[in-house]
VOPAGU-2260 file (C-alpha; in pm, 1 decimal, decimal comma):
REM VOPAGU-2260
SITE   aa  ch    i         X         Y         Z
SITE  UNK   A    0   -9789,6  -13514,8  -13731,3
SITE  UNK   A    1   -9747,7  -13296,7  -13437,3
SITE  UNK   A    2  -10044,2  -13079,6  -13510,6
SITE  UNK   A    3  -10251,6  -13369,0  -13585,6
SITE  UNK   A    4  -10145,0  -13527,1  -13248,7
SITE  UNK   A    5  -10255,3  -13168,0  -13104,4
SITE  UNK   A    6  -10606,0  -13186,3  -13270,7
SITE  UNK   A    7  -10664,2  -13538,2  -13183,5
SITE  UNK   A    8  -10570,8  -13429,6  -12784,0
SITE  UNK   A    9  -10787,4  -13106,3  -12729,7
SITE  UNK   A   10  -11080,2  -13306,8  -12941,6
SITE  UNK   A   11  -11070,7  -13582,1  -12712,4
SITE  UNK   A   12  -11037,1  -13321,0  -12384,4
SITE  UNK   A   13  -11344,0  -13146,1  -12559,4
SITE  UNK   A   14  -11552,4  -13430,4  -12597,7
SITE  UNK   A   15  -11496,5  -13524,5  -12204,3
SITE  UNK   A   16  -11584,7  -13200,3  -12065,9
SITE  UNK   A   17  -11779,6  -13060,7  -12243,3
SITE  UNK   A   18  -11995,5  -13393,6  -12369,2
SITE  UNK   A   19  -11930,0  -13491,1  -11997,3
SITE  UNK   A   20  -12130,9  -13177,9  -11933,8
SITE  UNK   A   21  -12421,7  -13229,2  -12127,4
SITE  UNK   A   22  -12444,8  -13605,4  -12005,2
SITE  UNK   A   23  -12440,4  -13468,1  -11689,8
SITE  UNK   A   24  -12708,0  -13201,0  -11756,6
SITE  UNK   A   25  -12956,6  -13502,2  -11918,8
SITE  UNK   A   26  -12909,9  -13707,7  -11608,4
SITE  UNK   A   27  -12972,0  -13451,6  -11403,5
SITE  UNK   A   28  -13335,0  -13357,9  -11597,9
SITE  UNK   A   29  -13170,3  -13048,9  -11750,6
SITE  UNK   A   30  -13358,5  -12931,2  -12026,5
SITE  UNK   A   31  -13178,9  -12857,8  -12376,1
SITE  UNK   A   32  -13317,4  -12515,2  -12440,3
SITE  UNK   A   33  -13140,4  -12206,8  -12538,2
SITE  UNK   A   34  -12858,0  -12117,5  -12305,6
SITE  UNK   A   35  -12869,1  -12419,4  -12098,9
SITE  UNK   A   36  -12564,3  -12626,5  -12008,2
SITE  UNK   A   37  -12682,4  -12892,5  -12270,7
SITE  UNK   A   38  -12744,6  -12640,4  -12560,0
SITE  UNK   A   39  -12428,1  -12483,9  -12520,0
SITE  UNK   A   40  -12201,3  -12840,9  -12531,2
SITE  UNK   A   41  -12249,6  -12899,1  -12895,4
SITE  UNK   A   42  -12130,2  -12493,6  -12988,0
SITE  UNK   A   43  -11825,2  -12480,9  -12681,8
SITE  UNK   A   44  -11704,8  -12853,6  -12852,5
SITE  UNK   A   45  -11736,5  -12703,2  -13196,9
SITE  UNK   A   46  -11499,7  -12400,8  -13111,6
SITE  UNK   A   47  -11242,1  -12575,4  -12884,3
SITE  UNK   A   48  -11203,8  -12858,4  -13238,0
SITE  UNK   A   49  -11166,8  -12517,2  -13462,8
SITE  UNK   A   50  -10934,1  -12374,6  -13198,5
SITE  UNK   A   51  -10647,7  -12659,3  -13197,2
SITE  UNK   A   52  -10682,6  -12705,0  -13558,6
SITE  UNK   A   53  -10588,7  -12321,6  -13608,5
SITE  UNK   A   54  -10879,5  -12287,9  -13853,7
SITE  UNK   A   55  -11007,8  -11920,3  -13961,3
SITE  UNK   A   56  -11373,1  -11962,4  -13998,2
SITE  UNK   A   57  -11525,0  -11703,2  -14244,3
SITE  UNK   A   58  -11925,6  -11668,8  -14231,4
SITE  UNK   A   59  -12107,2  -11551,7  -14498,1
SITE  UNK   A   60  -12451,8  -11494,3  -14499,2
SITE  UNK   A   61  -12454,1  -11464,6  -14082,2
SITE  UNK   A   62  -12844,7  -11320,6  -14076,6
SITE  UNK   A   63  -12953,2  -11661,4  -14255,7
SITE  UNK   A   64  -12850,7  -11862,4  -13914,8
SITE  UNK   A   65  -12985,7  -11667,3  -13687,7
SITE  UNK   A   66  -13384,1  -11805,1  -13692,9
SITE  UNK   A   67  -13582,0  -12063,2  -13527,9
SITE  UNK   A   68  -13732,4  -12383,4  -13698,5
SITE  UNK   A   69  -13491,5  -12413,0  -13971,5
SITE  UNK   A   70  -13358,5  -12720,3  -14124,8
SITE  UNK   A   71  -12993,0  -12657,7  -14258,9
SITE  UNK   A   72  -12884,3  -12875,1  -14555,1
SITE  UNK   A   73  -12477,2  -12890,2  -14592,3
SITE  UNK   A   74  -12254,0  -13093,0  -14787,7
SITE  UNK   A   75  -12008,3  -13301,2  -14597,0
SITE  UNK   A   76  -11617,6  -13403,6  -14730,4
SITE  UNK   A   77  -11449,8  -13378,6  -14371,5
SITE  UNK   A   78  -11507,4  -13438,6  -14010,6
SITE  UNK   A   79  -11414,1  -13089,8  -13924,3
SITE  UNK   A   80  -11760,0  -13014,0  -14086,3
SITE  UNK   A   81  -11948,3  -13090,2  -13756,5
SITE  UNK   A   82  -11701,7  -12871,3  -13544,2
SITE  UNK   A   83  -11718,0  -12584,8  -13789,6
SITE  UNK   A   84  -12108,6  -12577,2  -13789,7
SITE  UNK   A   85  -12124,3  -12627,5  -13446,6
SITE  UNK   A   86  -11975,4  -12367,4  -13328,2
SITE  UNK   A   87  -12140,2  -12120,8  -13528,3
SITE  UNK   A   88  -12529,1  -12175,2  -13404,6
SITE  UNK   A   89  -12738,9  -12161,2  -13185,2
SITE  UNK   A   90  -13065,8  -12380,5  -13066,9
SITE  UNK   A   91  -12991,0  -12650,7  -13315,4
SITE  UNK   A   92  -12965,4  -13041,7  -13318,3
SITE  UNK   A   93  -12765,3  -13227,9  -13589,5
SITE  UNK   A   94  -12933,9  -13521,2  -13741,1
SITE  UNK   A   95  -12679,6  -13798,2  -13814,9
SITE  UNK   A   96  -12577,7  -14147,4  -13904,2
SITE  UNK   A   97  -12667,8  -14436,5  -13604,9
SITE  UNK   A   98  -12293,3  -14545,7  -13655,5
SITE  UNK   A   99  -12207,7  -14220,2  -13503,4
SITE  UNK   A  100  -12384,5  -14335,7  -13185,4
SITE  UNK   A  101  -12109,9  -14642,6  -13106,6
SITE  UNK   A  102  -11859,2  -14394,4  -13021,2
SITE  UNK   A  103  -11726,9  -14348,7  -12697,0
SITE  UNK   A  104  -11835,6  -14060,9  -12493,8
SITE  UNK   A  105  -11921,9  -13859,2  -12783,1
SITE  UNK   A  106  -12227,2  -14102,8  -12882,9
SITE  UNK   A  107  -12393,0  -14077,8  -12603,3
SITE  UNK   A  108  -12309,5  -13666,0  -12530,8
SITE  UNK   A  109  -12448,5  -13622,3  -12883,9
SITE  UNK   A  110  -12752,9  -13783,0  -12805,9
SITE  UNK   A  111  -12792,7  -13548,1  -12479,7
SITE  UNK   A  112  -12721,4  -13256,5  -12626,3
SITE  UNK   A  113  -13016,3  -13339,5  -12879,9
SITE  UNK   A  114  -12861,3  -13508,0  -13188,8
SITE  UNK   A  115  -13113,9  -13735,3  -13348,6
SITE  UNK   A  116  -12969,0  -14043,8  -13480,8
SITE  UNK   A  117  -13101,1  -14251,7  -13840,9
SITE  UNK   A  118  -13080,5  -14554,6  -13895,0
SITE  UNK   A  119  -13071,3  -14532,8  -14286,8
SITE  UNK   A  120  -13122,8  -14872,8  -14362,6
SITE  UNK   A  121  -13417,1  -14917,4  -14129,8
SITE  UNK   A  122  -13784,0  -14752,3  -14239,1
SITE  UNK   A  123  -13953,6  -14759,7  -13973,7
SITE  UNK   A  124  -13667,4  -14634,9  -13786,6
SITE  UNK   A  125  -13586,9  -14405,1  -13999,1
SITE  UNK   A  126  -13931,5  -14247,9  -13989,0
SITE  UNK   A  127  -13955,2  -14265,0  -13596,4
SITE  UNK   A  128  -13607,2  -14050,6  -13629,6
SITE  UNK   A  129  -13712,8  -13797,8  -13861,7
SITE  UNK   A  130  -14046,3  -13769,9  -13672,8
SITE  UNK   A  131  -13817,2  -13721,2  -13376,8
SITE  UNK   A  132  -13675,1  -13426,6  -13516,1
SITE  UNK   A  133  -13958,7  -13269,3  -13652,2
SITE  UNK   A  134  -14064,5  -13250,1  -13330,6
SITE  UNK   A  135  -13758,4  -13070,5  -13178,6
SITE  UNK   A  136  -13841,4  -12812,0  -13492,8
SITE  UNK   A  137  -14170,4  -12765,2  -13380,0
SITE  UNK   A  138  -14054,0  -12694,8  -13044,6
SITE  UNK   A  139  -13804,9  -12377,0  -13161,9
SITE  UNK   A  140  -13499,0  -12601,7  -13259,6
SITE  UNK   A  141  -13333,5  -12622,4  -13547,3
SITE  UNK   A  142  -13191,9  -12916,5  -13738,1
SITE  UNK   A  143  -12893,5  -12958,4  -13904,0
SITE  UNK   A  144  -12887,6  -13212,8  -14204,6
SITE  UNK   A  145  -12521,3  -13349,3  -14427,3
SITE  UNK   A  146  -12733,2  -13396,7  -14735,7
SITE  UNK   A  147  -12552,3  -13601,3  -14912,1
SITE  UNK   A  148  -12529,1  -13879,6  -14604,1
SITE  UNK   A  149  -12127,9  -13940,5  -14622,5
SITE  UNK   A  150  -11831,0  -13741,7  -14700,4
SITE  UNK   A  151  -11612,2  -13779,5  -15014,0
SITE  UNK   A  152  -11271,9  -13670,0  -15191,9
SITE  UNK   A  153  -11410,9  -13373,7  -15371,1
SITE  UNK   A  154  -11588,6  -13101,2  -15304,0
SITE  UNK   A  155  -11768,9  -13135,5  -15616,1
SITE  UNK   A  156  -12157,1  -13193,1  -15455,0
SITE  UNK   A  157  -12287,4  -13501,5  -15483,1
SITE  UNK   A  158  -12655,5  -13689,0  -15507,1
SITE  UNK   A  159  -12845,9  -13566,3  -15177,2
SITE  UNK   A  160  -13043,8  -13786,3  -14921,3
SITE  UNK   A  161  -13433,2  -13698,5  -15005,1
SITE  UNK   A  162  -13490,1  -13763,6  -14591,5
SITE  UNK   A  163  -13420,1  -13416,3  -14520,5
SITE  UNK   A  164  -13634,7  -13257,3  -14706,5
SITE  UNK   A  165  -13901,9  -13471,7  -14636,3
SITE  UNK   A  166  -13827,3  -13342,9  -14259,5
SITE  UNK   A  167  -13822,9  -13015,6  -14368,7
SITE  UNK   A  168  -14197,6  -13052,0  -14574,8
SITE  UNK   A  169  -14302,7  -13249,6  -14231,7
SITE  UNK   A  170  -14241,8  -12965,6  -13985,7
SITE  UNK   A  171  -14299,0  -12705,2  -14300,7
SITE  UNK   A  172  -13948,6  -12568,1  -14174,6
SITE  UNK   A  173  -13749,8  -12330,1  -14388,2
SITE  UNK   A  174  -13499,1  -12475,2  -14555,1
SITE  UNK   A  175  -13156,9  -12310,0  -14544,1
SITE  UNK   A  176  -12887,3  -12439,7  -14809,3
SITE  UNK   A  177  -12546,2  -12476,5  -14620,0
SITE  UNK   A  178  -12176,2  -12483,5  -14832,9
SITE  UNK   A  179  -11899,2  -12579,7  -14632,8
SITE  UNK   A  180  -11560,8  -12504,7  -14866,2
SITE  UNK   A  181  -11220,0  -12581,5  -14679,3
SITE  UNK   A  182  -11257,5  -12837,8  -14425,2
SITE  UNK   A  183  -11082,2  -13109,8  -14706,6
SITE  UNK   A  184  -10769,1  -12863,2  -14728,7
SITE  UNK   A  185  -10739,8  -12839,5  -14395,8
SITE  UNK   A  186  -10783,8  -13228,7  -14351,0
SITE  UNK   A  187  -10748,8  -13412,0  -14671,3
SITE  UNK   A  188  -10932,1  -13713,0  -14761,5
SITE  UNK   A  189  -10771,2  -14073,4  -14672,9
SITE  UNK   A  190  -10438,7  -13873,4  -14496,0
SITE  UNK   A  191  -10334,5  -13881,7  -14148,8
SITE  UNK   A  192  -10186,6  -13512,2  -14118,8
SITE  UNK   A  193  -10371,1  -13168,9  -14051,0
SITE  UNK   A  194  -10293,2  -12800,0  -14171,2
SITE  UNK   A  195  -10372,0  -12507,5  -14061,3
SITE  UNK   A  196  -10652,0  -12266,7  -14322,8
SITE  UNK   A  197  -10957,4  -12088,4  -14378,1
SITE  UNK   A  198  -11261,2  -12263,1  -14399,2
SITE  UNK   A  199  -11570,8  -12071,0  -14550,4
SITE  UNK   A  200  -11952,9  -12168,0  -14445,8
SITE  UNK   A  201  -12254,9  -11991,1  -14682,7
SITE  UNK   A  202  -12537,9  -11949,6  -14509,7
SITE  UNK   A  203  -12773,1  -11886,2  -14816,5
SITE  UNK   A  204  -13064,6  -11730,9  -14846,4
SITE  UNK   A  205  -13351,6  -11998,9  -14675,7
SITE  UNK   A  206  -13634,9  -12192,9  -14905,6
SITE  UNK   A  207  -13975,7  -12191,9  -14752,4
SITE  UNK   A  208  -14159,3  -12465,0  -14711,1
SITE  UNK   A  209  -14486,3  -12342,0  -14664,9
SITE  UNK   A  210  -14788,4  -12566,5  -14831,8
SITE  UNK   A  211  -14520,4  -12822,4  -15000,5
SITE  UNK   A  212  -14608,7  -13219,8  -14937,8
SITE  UNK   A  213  -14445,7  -13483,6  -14993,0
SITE  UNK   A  214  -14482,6  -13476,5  -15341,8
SITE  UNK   A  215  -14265,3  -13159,6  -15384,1
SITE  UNK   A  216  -13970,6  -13318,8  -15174,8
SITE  UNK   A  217  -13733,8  -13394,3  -15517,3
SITE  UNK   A  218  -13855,9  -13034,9  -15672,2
SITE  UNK   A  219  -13713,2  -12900,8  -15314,4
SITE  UNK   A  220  -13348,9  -13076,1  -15308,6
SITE  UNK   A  221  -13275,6  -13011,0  -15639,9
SITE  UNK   A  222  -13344,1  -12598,1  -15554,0
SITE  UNK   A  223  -13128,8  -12635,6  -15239,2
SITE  UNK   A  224  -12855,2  -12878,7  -15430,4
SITE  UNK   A  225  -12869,7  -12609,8  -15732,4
SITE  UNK   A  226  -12853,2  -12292,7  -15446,9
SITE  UNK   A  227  -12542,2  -12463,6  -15334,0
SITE  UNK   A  228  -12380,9  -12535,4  -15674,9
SITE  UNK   A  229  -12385,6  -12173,1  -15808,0
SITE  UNK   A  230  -12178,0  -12049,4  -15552,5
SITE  UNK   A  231  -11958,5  -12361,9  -15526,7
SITE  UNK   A  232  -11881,8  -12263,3  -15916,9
SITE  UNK   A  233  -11874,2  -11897,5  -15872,1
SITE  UNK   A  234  -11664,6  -11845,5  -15561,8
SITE  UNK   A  235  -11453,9  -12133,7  -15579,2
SITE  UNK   A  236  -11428,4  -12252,9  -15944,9
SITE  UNK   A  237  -11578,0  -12643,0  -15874,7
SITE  UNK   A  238  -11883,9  -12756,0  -16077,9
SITE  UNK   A  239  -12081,1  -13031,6  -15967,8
SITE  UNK   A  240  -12200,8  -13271,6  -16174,0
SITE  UNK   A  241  -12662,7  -13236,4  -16304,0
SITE  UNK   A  242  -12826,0  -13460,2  -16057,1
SITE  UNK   A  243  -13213,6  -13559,6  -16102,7
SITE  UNK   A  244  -13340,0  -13728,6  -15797,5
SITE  UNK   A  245  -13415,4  -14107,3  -15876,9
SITE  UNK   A  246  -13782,0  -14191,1  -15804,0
SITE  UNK   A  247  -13867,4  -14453,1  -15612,6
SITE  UNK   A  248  -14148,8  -14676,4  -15701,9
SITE  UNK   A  249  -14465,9  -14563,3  -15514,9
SITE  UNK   A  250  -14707,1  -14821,8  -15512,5
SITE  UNK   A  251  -15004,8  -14708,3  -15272,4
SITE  UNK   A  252  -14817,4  -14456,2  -15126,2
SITE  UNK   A  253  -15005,3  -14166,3  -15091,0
SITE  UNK   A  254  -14890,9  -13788,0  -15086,2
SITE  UNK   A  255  -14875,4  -13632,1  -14750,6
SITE  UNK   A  256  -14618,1  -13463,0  -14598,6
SITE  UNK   A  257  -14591,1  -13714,8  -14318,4
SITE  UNK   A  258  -14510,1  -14006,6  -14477,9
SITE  UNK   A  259  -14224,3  -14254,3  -14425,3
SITE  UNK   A  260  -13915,5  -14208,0  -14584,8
SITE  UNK   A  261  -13877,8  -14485,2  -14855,8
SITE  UNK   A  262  -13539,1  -14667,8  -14848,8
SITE  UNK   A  263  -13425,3  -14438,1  -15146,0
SITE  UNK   A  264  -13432,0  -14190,7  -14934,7
């Protein structure tokens, strides 16, 4: 309880100043590139989190974060994912749920320090999103994706969200597949109380992109959600259940790498 009440402290004094900062860097016209006061918040907020929860963060595969224009695909069970990714790269910009955006503070010092919020169950808002962030790739960023939309239980992966990978065929980013392992031990699902541990992040080896459309999106997240599930098996001894990607039905869609993002998405 104590610990928790310790976590729950320095992430709220995190959120103020350094959120505060990056609120205060948008209204003063700051720009978010590399190095600035608003590119920073989202990495300083990260490690301060990691800090008070006395979590060991282990990278593996370090030289796979280190480009520009990437999109980075993780799986999600815990809160303490965003934190851990944070604060372990540079020149990115998370893509995440609108709900996220009602929070105090951190909502709005999100959205100045470049997060890009979906609303899933709205198209055409979903598309102006996603179109959003493709063009914060284009510009050197890169964009961090939970694929699967929502955390669970288990670390066991789960069906992924087709949306990123349509962003990632948009902006004809590589794709990097991202395994978070830990995060639930550390906090466990549907409890109050917080331990310390060692939470491991793979950065694996990146998919291109190059010449996909839209078409290819399903062929693409099942080679990320596959990339992900070998070593989740391997290293750690969970298998994930076979997903196929459910196909929506098309009509007169046609196949370009800029179209919407159907509601199965």
């Amino acid at each position: 309880m104590i610990r928790t009440l310790w976590v729950l402290w320095w992430t709220a004094v995190a959120t103020i100043v350094h959120g505060g900062g990056a609120i205060v860097g948008a209204l003063l016209g700051q720009d978010d590139r590399p190095g600035s006061l608003r590119e920073r918040a989202p990495r300083n907020w990260g490690r301060l989190i990691s800090w008070s929860a006395a979590v060991k963060i282990e990278i593996h595969g370090g030289e796979n974060r280190l480009g520009d224009r990437h999109v980075f695909a993780a799986n999600h069970v815990s809160w303490l994912d965003i934190a851990v990714v944070a604060a372990h790269l540079r020149a990115f910009k998370f893509v995440a749920k609108a709900e996220l955006k009602r929070i105090p503070i951190f909502g709005r010092a999100a959205a100045a320090a470049g997060t890009v919020y979906i609303e899933r169950e709205n198209r055409k808002a979903a598309f102006d999103a996603y179109k959003d962030a493709a063009e914060k790739i284009n510009a050197g960023a890169s964009v961090v994706v939970f694929a699967e939309g929502t955390r669970d239980k288990s670390y066991a992966l789960r069906p992924f969200k087709k949306g990123p990978f349509v962003l990632a065929i948009a902006a004809q980013a590589p794709i990097v597949p991202t395994l978070i392992y830990g995060t639930l031990d550390v906090k466990p699902h549907g409890q109050f109380g917080m331990r310390p541990g060692t939470v491991h992040v793979h950065f694996l080896e990146p998919i291109p992109t190059a010449g996909l459309t839209y078409d290819d999106r399903d062929t693409l997240a099942m080679r990320v959600r596959d990339a992900m599930a070998v070593v989740l098996q391997r290293e750690y001894g969970v298998a994930s259940p076979p997903w196929v990607p459910r196909r929506a039905d098309t009509g007169g869609e046609t196949t370009n790498a800029t179209n919407t993002p159907s509601s199965a998405d």
